[in-house]
C-alpha positions as CSV (number, residue, x, y, z in Angstrom):
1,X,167.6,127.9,99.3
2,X,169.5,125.7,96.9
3,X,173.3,126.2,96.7
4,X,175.4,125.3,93.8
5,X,179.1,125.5,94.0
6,X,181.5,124.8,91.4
7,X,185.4,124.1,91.3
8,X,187.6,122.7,89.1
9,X,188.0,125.2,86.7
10,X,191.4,126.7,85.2
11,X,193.9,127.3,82.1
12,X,195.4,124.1,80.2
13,X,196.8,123.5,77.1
14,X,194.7,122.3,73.9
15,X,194.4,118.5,74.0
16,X,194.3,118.0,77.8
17,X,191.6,117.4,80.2
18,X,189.9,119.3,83.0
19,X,187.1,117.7,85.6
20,X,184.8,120.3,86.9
21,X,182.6,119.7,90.3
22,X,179.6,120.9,91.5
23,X,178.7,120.6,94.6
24,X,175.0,120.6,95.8
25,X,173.3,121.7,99.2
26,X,170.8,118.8,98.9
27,X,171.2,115.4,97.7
28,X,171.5,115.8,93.7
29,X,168.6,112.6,93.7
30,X,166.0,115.4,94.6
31,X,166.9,117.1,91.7
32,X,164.8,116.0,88.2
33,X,167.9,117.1,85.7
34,X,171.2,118.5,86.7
35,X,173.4,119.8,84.1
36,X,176.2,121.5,82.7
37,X,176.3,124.8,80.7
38,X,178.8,127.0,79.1
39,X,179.3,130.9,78.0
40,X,181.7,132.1,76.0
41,X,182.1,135.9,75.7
42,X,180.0,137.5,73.1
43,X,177.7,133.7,72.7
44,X,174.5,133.0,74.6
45,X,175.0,130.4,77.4
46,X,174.8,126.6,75.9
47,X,173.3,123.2,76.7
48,X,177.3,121.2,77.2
49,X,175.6,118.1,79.3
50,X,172.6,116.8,81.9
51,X,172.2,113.7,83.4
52,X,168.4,112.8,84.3
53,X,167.2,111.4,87.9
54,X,167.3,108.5,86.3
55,X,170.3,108.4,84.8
56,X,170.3,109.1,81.2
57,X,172.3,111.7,79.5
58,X,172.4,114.3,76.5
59,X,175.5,116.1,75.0
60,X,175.6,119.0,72.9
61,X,177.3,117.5,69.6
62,X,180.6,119.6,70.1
63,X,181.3,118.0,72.8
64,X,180.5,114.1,72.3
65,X,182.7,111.6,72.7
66,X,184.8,114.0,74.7
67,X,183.1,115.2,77.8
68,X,181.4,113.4,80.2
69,X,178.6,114.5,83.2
70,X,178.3,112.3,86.1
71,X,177.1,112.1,89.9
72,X,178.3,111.1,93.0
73,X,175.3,110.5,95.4
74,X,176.9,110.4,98.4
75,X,178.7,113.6,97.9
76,X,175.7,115.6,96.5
77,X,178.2,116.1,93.5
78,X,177.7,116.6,89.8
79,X,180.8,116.5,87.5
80,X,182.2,117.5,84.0
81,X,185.4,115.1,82.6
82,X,186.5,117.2,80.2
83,X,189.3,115.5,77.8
84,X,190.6,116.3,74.4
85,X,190.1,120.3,75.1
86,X,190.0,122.5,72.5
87,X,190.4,126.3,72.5
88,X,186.8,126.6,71.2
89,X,185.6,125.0,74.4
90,X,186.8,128.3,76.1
91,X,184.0,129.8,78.2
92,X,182.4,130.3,81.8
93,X,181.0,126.9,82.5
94,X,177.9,126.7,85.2
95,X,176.3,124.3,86.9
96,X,172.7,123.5,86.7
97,X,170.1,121.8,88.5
98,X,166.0,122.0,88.0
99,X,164.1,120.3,90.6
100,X,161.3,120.9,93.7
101,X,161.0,124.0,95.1
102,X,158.1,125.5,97.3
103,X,156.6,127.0,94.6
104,X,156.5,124.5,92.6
105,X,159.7,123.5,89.7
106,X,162.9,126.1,90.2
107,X,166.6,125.9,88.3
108,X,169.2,127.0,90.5
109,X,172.3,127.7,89.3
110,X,176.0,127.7,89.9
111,X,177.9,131.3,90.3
112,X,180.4,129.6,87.1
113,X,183.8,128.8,86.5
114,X,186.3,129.9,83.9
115,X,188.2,127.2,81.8
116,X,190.4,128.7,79.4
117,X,192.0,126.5,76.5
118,X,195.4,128.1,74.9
119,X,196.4,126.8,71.4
């Protein structure tokens, strides 16, 4: 079974940044897409980033040009640079990843991590 565990998380002040981590119990090259996802209370959980095997990305358009989703292979680690927060960016943020699985393609996901953005 496919652990995902995030950290990173926490309160700051509108304007600063925040780099979330996710670590992975297999190498994150087995997985086809990992990503990064957000919920704010009351919202449906959002698309914030993913990062392809291969190494291209997609942002949801609130957050381009200000976050950033990366990997560090040896580690088994995705990450989330966060910079220029705003309190709108407030929400529960999970990790993602969709890849092989015994039974054929499986997303496993992160247990979340609260970011909170004061004015």
């Amino acid at each position: 079974q496919v652990q995902l565990v995030e950290s990173g998380g926490g309160l700051v002040q509108a304007g600063g940044s925040l780099r979330l981590s996710c670590a992975a119990s297999r190498s994150v090259l087995s997985f086809n897409v990992l990503g990064w996802y957000r919920q704010a209370p009351g919202k449906q959980r959002e698309l914030v980033a993913n990062l392809a095997r291969g190494g291209l990305t997609d942002y949801a358009d609130s957050v381009t040009g200000r976050f950033s989703i990366s990997r560090d292979n040896a580690k088994n680690t995705v990450y989330l640079q966060m910079n220029s927060l705003k309190p709108e960016d407030t929400a529960v943020y999970y990790c993602a990843a969709q890849g092989p699985a015994p039974t054929g393609i499986a997303t496993y996901w992160g247990q979340g991590t609260q970011v909170t953005v004061s004015s």
